[in-house]
N, CA and C atoms of all chains as a GROMACS GRO file, in nm:
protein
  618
    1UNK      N    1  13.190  16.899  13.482
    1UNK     CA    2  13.104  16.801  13.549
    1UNK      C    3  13.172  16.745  13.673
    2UNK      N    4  13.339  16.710  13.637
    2UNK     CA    5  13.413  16.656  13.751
    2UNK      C    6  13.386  16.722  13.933
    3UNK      N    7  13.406  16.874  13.910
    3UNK     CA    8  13.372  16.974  13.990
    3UNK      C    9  13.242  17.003  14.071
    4UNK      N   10  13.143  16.986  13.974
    4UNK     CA   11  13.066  16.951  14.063
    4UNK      C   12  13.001  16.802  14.135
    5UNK      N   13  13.058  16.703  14.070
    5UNK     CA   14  13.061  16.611  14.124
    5UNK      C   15  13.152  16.569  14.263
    6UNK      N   16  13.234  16.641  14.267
    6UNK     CA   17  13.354  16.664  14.345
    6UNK      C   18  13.282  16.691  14.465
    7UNK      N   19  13.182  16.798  14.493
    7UNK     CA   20  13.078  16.816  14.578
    7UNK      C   21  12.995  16.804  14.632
    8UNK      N   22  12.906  16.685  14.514
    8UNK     CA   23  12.854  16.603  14.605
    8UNK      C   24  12.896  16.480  14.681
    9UNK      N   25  13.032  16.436  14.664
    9UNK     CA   26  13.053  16.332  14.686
    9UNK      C   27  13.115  16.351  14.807
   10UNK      N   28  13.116  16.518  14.862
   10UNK     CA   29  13.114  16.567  15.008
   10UNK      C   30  13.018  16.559  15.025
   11UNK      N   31  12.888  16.629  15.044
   11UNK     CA   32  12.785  16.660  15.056
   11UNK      C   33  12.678  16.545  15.077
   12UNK      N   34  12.716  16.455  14.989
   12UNK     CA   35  12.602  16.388  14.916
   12UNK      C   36  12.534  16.310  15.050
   13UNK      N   37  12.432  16.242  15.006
   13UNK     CA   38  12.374  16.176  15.187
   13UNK      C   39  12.258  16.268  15.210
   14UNK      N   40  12.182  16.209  15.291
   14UNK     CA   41  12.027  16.270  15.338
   14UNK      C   42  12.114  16.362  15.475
   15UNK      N   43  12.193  16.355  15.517
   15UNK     CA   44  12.199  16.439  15.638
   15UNK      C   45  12.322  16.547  15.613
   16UNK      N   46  12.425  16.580  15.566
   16UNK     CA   47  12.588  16.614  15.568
   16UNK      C   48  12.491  16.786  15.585
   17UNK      N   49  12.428  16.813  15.445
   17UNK     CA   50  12.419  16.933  15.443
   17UNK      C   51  12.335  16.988  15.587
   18UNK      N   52  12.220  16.891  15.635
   18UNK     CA   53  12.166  16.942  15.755
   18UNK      C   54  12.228  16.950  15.852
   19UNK      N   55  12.321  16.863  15.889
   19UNK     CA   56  12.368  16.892  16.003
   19UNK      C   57  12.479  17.005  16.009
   20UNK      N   58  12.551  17.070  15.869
   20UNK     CA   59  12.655  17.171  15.821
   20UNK      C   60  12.506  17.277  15.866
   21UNK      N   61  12.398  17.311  15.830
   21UNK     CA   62  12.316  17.401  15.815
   21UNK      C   63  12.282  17.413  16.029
   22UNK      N   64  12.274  17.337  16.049
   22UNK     CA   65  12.257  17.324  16.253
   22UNK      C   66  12.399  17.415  16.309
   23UNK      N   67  12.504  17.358  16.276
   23UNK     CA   68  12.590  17.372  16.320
   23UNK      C   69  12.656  17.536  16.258
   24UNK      N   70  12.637  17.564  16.181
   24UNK     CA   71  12.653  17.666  16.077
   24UNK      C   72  12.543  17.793  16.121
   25UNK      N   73  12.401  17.714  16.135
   25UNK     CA   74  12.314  17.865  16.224
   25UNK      C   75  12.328  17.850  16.379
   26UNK      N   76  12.381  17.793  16.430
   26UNK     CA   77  12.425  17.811  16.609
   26UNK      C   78  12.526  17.872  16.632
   27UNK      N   79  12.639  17.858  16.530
   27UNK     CA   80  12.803  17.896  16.519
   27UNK      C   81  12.860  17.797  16.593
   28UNK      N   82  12.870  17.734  16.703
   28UNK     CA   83  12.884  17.652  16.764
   28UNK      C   84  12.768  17.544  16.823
   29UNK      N   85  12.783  17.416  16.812
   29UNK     CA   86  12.712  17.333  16.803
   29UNK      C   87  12.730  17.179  16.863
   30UNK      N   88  12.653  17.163  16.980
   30UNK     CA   89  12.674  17.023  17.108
   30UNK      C   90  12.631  16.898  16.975
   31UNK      N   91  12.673  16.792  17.018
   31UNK     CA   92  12.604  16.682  16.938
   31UNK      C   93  12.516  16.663  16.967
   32UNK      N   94  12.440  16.685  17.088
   32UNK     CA   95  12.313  16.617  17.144
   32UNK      C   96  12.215  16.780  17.116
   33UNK      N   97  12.293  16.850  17.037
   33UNK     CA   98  12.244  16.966  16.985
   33UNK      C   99  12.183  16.889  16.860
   34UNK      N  100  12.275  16.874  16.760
   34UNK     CA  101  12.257  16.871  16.649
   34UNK      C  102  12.142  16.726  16.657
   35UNK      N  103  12.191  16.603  16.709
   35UNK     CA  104  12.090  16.490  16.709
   35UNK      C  105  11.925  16.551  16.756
   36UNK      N  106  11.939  16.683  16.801
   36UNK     CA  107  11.796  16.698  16.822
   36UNK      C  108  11.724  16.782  16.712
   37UNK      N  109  11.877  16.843  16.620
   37UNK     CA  110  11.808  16.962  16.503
   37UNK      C  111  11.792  16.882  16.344
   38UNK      N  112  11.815  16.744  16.375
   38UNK     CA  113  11.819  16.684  16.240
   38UNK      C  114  11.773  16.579  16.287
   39UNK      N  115  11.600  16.613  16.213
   39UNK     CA  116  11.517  16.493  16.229
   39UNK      C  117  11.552  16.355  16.161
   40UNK      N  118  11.505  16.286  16.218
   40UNK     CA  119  11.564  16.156  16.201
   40UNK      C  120  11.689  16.073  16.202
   41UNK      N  121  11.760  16.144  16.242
   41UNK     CA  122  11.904  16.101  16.296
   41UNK      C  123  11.936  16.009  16.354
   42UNK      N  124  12.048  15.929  16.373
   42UNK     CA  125  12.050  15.850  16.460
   42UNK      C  126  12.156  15.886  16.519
   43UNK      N  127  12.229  15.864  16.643
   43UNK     CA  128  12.341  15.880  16.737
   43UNK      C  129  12.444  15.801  16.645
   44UNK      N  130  12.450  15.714  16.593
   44UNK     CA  131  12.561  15.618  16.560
   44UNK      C  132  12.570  15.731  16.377
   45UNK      N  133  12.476  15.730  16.271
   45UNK     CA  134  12.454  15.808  16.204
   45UNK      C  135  12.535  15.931  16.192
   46UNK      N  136  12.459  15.999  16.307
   46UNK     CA  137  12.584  16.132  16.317
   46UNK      C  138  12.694  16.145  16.354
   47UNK      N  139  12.745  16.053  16.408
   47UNK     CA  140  12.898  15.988  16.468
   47UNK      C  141  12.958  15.987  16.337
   48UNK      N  142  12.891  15.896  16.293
   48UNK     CA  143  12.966  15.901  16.137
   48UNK      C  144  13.001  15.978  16.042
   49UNK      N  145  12.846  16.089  16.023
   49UNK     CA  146  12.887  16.171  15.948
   49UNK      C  147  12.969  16.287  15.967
   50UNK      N  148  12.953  16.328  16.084
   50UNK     CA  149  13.103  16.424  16.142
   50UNK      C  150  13.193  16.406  16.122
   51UNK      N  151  13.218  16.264  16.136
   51UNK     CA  152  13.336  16.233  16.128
   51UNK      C  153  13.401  16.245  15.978
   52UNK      N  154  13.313  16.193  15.906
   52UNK     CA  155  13.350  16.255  15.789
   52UNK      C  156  13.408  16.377  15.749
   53UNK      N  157  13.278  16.463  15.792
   53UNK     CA  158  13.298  16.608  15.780
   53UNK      C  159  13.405  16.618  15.839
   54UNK      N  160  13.455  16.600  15.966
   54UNK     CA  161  13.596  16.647  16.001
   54UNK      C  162  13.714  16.583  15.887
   55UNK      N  163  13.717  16.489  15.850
   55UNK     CA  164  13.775  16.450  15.743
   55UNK      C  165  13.806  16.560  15.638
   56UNK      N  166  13.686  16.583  15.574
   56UNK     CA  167  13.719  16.678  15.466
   56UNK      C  168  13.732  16.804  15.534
   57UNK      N  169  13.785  16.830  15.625
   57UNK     CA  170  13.824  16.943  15.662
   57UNK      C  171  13.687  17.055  15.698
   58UNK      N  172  13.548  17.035  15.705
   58UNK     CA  173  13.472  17.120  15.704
   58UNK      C  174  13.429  17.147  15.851
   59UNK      N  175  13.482  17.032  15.916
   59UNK     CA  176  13.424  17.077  16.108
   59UNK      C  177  13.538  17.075  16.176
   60UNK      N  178  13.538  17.103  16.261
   60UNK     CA  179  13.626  17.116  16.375
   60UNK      C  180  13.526  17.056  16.555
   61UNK      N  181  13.607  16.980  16.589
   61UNK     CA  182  13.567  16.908  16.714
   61UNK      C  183  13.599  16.912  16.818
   62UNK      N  184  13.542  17.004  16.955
   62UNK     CA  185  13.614  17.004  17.039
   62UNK      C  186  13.529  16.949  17.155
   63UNK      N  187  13.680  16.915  17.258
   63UNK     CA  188  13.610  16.875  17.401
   63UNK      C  189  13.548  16.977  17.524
   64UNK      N  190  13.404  16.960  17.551
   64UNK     CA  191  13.451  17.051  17.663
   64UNK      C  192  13.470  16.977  17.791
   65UNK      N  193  13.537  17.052  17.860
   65UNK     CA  194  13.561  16.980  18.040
   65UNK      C  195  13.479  17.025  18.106
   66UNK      N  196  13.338  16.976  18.074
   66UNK     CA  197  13.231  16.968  18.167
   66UNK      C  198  13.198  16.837  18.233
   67UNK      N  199  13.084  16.816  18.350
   67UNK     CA  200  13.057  16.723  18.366
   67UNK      C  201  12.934  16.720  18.352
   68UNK      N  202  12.845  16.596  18.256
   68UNK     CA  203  12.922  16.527  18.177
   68UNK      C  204  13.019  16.599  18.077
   69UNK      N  205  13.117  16.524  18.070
   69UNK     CA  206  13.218  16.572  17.910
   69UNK      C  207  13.084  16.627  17.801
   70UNK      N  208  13.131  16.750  17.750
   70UNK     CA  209  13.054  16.743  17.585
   70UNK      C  210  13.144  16.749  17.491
   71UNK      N  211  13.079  16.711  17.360
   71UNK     CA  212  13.132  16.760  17.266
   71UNK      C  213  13.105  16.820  17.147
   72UNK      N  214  13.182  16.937  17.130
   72UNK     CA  215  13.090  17.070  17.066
   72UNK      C  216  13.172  17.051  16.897
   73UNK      N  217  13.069  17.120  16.801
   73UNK     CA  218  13.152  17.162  16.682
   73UNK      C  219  13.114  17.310  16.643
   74UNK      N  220  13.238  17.283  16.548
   74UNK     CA  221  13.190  17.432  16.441
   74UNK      C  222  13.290  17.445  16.369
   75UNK      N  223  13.238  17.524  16.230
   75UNK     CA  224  13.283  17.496  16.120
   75UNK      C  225  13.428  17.552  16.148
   76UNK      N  226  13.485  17.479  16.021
   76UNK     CA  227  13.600  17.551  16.016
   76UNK      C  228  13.558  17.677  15.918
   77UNK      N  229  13.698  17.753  15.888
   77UNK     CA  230  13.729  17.807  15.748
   77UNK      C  231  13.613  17.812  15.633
   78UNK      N  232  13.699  17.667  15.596
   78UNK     CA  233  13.692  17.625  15.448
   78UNK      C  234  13.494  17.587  15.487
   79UNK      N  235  13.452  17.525  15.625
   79UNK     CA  236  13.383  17.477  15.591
   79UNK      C  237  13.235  17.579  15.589
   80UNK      N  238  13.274  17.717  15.653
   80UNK     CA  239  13.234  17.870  15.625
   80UNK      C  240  13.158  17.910  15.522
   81UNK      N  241  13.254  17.834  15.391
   81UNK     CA  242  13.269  17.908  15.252
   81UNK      C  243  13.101  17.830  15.212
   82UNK      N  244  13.050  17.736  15.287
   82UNK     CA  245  12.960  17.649  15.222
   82UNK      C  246  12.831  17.757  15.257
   83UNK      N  247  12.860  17.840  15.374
   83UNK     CA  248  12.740  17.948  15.384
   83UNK      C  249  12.592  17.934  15.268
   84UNK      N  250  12.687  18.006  15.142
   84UNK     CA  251  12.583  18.050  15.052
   84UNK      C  252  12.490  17.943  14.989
   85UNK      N  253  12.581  17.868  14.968
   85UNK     CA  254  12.489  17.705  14.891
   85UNK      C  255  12.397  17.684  14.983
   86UNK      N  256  12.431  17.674  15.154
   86UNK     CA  257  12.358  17.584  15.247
   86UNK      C  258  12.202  17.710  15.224
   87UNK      N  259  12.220  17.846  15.220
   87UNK     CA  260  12.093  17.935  15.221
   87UNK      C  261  12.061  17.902  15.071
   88UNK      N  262  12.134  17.916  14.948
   88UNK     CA  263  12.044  17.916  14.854
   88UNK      C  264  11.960  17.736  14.863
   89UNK      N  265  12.044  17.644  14.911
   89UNK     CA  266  11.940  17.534  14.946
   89UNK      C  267  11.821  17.547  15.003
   90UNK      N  268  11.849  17.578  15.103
   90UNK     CA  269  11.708  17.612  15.199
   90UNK      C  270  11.629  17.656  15.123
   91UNK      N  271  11.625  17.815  15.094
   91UNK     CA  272  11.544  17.862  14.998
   91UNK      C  273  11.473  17.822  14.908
   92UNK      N  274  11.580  17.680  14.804
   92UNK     CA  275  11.508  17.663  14.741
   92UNK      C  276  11.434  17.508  14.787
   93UNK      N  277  11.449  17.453  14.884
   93UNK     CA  278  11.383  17.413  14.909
   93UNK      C  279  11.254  17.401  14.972
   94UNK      N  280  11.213  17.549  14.989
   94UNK     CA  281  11.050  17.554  15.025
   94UNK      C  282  11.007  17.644  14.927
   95UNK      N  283  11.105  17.660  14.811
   95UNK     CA  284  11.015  17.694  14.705
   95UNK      C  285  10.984  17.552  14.634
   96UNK      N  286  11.041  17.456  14.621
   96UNK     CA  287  11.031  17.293  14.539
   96UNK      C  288  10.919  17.274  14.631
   97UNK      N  289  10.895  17.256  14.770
   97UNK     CA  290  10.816  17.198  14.865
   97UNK      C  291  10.666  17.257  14.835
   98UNK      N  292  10.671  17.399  14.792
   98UNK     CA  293  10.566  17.450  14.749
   98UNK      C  294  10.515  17.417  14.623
   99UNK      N  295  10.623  17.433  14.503
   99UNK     CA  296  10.564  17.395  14.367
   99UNK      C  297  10.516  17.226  14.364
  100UNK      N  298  10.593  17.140  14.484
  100UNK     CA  299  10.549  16.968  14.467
  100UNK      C  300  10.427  16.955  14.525
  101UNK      N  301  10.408  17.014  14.661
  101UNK     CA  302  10.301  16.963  14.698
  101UNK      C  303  10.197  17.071  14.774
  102UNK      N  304  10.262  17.234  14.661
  102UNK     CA  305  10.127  17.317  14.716
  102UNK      C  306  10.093  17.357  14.857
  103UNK      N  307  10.268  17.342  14.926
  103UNK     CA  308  10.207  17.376  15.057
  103UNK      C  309  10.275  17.523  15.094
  104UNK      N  310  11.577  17.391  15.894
  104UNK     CA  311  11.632  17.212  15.902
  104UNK      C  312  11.575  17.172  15.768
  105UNK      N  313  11.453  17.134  15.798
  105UNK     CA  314  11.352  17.089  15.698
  105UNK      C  315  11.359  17.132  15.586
  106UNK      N  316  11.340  17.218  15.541
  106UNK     CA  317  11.365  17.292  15.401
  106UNK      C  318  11.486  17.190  15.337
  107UNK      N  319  11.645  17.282  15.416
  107UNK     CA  320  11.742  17.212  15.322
  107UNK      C  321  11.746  17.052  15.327
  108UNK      N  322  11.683  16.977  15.431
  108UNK     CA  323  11.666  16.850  15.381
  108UNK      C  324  11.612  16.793  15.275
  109UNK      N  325  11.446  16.928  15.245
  109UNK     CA  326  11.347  16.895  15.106
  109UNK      C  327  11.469  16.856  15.007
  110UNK      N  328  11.529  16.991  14.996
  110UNK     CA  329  11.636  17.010  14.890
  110UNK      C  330  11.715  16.910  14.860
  111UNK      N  331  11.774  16.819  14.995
  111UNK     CA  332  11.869  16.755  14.960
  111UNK      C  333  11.832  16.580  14.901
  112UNK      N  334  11.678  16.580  14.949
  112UNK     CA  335  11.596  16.417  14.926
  112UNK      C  336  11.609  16.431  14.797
  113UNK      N  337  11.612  16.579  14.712
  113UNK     CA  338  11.526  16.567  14.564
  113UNK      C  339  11.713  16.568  14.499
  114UNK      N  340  11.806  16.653  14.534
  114UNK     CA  341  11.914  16.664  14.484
  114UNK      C  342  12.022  16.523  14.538
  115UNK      N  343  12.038  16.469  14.625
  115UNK     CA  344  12.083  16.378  14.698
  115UNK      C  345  12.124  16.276  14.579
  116UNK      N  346  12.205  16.231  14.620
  116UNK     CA  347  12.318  16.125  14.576
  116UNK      C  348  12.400  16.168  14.466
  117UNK      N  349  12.458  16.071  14.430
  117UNK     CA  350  12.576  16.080  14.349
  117UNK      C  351  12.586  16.141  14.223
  118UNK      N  352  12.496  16.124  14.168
  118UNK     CA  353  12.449  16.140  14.021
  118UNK      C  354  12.353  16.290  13.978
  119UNK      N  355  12.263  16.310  14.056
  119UNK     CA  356  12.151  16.408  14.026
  119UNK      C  357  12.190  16.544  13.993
  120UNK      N  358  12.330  16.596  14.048
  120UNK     CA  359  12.339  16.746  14.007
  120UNK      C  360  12.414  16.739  13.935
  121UNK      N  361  12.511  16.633  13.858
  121UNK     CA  362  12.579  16.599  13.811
  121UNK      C  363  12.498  16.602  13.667
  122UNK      N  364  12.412  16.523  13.682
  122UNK     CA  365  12.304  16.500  13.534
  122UNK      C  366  12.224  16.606  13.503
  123UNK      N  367  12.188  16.714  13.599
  123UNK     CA  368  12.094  16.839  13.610
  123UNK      C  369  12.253  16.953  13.533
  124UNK      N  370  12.350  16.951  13.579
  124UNK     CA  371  12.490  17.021  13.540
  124UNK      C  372  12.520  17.000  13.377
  125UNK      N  373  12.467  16.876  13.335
  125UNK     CA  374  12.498  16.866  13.220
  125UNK      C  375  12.384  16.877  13.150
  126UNK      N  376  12.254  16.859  13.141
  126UNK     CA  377  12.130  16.892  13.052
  126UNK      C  378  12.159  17.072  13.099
  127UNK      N  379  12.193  17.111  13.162
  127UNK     CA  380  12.195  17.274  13.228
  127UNK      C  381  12.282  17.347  13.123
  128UNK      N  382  12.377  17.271  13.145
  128UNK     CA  383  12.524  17.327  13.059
  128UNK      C  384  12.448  17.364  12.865
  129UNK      N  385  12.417  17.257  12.837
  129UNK     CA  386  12.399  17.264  12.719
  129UNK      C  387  12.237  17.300  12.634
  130UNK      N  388  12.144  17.325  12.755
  130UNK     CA  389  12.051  17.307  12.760
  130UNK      C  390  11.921  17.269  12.710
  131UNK      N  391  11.951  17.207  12.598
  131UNK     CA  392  11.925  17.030  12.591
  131UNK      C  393  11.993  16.925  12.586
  132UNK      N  394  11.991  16.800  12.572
  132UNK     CA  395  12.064  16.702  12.622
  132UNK      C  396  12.008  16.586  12.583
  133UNK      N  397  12.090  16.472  12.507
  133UNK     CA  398  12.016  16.354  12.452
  133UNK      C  399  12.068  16.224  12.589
  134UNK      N  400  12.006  16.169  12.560
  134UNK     CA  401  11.989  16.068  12.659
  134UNK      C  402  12.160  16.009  12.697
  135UNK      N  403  12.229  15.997  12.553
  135UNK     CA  404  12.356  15.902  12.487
  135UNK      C  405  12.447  16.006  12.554
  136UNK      N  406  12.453  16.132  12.532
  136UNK     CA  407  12.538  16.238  12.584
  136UNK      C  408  12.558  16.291  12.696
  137UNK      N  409  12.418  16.262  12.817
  137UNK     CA  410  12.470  16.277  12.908
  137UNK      C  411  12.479  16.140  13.005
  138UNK      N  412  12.512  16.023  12.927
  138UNK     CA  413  12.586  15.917  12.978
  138UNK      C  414  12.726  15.917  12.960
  139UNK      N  415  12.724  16.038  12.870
  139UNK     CA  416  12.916  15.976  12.806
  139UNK      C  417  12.960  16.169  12.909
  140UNK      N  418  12.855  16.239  12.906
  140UNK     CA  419  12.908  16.331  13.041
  140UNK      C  420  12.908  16.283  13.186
  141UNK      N  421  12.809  16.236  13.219
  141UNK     CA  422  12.854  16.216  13.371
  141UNK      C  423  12.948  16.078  13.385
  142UNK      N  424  13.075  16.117  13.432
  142UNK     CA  425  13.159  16.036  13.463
  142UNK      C  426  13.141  15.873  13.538
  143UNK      N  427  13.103  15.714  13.535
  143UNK     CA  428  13.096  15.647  13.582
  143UNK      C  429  12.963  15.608  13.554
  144UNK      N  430  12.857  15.658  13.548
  144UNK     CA  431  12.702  15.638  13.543
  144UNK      C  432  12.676  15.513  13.450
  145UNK      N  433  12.528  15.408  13.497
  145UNK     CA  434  12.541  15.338  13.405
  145UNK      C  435  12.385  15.366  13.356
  146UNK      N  436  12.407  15.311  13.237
  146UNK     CA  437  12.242  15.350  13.128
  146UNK      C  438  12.138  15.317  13.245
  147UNK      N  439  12.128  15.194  13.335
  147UNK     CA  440  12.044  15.182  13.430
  147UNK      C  441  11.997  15.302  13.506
  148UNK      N  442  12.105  15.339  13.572
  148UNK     CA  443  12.095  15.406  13.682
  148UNK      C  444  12.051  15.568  13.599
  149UNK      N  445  12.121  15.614  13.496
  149UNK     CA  446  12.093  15.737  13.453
  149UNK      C  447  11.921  15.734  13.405
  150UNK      N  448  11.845  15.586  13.332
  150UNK     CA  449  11.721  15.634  13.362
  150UNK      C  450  11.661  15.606  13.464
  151UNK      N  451  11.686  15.550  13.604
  151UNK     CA  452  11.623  15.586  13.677
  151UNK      C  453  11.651  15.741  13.749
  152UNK      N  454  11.712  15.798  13.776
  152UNK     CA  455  11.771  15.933  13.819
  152UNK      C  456  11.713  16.018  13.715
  153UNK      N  457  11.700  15.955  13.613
  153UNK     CA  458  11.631  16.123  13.501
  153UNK      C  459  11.478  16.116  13.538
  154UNK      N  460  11.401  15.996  13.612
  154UNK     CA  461  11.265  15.957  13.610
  154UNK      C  462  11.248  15.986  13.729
  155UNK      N  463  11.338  16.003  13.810
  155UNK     CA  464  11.287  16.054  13.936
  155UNK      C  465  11.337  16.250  13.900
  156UNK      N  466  11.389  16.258  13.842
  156UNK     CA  467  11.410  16.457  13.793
  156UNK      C  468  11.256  16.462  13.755
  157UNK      N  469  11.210  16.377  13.680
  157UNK     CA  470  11.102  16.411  13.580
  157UNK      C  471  10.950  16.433  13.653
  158UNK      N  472  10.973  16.347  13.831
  158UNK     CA  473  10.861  16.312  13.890
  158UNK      C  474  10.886  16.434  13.947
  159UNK      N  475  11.013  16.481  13.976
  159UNK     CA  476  11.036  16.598  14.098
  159UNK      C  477  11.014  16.710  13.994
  160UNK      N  478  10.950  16.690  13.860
  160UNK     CA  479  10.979  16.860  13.815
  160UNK      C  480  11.030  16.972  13.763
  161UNK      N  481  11.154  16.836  13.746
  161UNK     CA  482  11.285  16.935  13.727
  161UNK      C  483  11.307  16.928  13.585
  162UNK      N  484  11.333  16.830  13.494
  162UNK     CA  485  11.314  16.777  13.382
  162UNK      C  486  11.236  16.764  13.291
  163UNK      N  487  11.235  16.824  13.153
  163UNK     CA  488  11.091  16.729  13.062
  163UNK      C  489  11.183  16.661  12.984
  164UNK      N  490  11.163  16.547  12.928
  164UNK     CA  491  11.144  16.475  12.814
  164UNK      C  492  11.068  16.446  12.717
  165UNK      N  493  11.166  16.485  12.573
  165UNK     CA  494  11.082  16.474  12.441
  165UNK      C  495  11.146  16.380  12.366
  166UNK      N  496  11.076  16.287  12.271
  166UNK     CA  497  11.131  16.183  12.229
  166UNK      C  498  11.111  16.249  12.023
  167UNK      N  499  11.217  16.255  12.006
  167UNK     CA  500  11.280  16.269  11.868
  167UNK      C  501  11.263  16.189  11.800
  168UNK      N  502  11.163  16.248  11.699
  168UNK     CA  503  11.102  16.148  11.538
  168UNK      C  504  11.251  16.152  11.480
  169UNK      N  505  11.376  16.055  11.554
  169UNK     CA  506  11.484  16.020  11.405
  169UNK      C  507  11.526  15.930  11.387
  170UNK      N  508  11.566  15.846  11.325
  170UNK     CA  509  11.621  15.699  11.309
  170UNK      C  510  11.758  15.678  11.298
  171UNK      N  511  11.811  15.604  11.458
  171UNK     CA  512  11.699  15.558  11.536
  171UNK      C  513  11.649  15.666  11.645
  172UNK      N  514  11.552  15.628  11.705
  172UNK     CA  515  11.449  15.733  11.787
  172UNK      C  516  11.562  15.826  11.874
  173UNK      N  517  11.532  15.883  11.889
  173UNK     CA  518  11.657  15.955  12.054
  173UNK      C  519  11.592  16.055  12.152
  174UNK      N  520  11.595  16.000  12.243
  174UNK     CA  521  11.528  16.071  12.363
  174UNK      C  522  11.603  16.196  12.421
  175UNK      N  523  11.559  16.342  12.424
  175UNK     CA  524  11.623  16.463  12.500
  175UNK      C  525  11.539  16.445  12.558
  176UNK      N  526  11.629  16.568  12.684
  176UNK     CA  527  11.571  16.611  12.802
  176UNK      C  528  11.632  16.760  12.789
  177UNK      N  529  11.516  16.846  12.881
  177UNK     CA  530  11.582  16.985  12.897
  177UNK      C  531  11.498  17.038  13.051
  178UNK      N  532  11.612  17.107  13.079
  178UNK     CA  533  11.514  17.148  13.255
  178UNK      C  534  11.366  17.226  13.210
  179UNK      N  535  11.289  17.212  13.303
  179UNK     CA  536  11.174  17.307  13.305
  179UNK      C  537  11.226  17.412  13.368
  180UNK      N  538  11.118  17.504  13.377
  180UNK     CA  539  11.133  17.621  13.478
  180UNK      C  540  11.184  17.611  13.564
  181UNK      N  541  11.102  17.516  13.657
  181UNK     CA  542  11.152  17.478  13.785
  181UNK      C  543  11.281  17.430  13.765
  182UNK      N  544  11.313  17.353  13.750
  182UNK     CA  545  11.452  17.299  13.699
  182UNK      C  546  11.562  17.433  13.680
  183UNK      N  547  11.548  17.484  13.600
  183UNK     CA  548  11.632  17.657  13.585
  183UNK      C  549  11.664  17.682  13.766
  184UNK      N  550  11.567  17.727  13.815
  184UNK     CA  551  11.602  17.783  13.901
  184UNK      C  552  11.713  17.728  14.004
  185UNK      N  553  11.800  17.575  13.945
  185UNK     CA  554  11.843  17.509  14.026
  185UNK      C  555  12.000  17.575  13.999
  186UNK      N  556  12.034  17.642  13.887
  186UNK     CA  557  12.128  17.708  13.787
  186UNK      C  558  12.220  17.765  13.891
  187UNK      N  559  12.168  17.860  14.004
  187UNK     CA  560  12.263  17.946  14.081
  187UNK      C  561  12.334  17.827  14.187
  188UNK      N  562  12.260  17.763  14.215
  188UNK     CA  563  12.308  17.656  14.284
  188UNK      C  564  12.456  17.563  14.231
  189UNK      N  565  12.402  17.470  14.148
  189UNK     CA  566  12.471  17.429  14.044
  189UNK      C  567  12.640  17.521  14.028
  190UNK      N  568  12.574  17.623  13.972
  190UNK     CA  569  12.712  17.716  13.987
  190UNK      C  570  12.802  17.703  14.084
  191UNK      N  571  12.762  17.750  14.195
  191UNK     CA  572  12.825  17.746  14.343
  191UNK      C  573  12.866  17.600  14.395
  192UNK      N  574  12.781  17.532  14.326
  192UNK     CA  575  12.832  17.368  14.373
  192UNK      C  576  13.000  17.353  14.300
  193UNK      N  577  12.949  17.385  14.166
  193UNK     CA  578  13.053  17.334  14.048
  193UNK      C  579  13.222  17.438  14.122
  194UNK      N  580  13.204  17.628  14.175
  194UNK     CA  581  13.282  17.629  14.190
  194UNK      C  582  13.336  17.609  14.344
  195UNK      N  583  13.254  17.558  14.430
  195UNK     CA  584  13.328  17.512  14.574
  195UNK      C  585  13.350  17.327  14.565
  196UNK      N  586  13.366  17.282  14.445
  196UNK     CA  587  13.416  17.182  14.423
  196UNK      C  588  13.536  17.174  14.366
  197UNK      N  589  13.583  17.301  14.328
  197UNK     CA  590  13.689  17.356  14.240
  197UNK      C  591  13.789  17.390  14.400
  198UNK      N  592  13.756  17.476  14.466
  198UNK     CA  593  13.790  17.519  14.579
  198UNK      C  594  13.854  17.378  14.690
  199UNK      N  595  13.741  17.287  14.674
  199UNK     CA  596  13.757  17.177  14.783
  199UNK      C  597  13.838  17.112  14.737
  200UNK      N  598  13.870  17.073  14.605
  200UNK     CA  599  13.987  16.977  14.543
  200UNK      C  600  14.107  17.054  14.611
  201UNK      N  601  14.140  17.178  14.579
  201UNK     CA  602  14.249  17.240  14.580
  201UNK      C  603  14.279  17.221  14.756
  202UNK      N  604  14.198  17.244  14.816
  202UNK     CA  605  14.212  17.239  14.955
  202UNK      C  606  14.271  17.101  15.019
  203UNK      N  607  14.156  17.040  14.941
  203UNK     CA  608  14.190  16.882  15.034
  203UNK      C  609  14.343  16.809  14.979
  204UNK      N  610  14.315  16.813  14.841
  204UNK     CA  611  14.378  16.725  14.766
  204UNK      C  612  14.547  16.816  14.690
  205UNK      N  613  14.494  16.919  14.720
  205UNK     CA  614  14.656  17.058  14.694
  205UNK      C  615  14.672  17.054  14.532
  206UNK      N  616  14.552  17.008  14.425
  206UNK     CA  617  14.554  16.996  14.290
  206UNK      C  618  14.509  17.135  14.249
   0.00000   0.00000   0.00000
């Protein structure tokens, strides 16, 4: 039980996995990328949760020397390995979306 | 996007795959047992989280003619199909300890 609890308590939150799933199908990924691929977001929101994610080791953050400055991510490694969960999510979430509300 | 967000409104927070991991594991589950499995949970919070499984689908509950009464739960169908998931949660939580934490 510990184990998988262990995972959500990365994961867990209305946004971590969407914005891992943005950043994860672009391969590389602007913030003003991702604030536009994860509805309902907020700028301060995703500040946060990156930051997280860089925490647990699953993003990587870089600068570019453009003008304006951006700043881009993408996964690390470890945060790679989340591939399969993030598709079997998806998946099964427009099969739930279908069996709840028939669409 | 959308999809794995469905996924994550219905799976989301602390508790839900945690409580779906343990009616899963054993596949039924009395009310008392998977309070004393999921680590921290309180009787409050575990029936509200089994009543929102139950609205999403995932869950039935049958209430046991024994004295005194005792309420199981066991996944539905729908619920099953959450199994491959679950798996992959339980072992990239195994993975992420070792990574982050070097246990």
């Amino acid at each position: 039980m510990r184990a998988v609890q262990d995972s959500m308590d990365v994961l867990s939150g209305k946004w971590k996995i969407a914005i891992l799933s943005s950043i994860c199908y672009y391969n590389k990924r602007r913030f003003s990328d991702i604030l536009h691929d994860v509805e309902g977001i907020s700028n301060k929101m995703l500040s946060k949760e990156l930051k997280e994610l860089e925490i647990n080791k699953l993003v990587n953050r870089s600068v570019m020397d453009t003008q304006p400055i951006t700043v881009q991510y993408e996964l690390t490694e470890h945060g790679r390995t989340l591939q399969t969960i993030i598709n079997h999510l998806t998946a099964w979430g427009i099969e739930h979306r279908k069996k709840i509300i028939g669409e």
